[in-house]
C-alpha positions as CSV (number, residue, x, y, z in Angstrom):
1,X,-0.2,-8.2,-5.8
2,X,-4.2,-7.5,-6.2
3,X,-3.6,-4.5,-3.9
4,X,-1.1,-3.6,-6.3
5,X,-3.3,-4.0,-9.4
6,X,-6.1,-2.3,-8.0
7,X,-4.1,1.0,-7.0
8,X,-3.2,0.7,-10.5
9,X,-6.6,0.7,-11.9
10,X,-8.1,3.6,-9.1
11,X,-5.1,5.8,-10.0
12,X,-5.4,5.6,-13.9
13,X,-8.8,7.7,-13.4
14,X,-6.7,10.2,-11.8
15,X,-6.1,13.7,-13.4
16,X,-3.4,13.6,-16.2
17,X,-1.7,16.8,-14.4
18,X,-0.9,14.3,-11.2
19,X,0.9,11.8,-13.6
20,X,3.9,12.7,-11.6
21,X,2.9,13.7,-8.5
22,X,-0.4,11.9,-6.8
23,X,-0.3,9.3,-9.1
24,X,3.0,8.5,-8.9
25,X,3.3,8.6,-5.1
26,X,0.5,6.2,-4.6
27,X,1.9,3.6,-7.2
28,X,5.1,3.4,-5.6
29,X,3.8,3.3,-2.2
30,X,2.2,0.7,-2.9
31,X,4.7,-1.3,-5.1
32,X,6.8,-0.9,-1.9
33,X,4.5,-2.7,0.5
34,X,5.1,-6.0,-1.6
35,X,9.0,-5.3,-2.2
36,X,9.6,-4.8,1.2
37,X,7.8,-7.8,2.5
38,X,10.1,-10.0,-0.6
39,X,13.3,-8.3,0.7
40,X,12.9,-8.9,4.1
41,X,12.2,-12.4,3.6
42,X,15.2,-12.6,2.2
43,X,17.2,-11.1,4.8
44,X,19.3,-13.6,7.4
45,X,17.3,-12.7,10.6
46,X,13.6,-12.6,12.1
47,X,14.4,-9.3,13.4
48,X,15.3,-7.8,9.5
49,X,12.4,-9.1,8.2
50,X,10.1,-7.7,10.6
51,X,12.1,-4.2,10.0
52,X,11.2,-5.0,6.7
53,X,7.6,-5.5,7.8
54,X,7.4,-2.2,9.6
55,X,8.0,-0.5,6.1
56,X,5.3,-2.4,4.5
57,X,3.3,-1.0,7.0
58,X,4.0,2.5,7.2
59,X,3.8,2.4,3.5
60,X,0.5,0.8,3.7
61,X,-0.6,3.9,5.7
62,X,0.8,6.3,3.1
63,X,-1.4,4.8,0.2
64,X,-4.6,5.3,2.6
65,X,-3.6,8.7,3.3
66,X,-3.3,9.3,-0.4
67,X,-6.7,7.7,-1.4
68,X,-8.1,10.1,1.5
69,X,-6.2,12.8,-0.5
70,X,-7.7,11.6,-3.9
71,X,-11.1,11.3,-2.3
72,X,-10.8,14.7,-1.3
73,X,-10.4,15.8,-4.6
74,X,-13.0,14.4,-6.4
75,X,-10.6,12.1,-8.3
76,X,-12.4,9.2,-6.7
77,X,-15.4,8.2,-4.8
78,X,-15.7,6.5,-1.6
79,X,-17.4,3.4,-3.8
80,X,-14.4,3.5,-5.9
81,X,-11.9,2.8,-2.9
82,X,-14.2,0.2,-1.4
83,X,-11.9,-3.2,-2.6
84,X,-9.0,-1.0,-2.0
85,X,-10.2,-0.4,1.8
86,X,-11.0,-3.8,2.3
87,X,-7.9,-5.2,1.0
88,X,-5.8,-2.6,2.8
89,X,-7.5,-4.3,6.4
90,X,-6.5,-7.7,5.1
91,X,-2.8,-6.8,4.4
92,X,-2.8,-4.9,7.6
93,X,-3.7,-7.7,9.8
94,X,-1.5,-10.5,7.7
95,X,1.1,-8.0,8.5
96,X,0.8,-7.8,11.9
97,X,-0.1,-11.8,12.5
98,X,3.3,-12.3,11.0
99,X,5.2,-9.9,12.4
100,X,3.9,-11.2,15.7
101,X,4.8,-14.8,14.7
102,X,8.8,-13.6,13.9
103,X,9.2,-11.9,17.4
């Protein structure tokens, strides 16, 4: 959930023109990475929940791609995404550990 709240907090600087597009897409991407790790745990196998886990992960990769994007344009700065970057490895790797640990 701190990923969450700190996608929150880096996107709210963003320009109020990308309210519905940048901004948008990079809140729900990475709302998604937490809903899709609680819905697969929910499922009745191992092999949904890691399905579920794959999403988390490609979705995980679509919020980096859009901080790149937002870095790009000057929204933020490569100090801003710092916590967000370091976070982002942590999830990645708890992802993986326990995706490897379902198989």
């Amino acid at each position: 959930m701190e990923f969450i709240i700190i996608i929150y907090r880096i996107s709210r600087e963003f320009p109020k023109e990308e309210s519905y597009g940048l901004t948008n897409q990079i809140r729900r991407a990475a709302v998604s990475i937490a809903s899709n790790i609680a819905e697969g745990h929910s499922r009745d196998s191992k092999a949904e929940f890691r399905h579920f886990l794959s999403y988390s992960k490609g979705s995980l990769a679509e919020v980096e791609t859009q901080l790149l994007i937002a870095q790009g344009l000057d929204y933020v700065t490569a100090e801003d995404l710092i916590p967000a970057y370091e976070l982002r490895e942590e999830i990645s790797k708890m992802i993986y550990t326990l995706s490897k640990k379902l198989a």
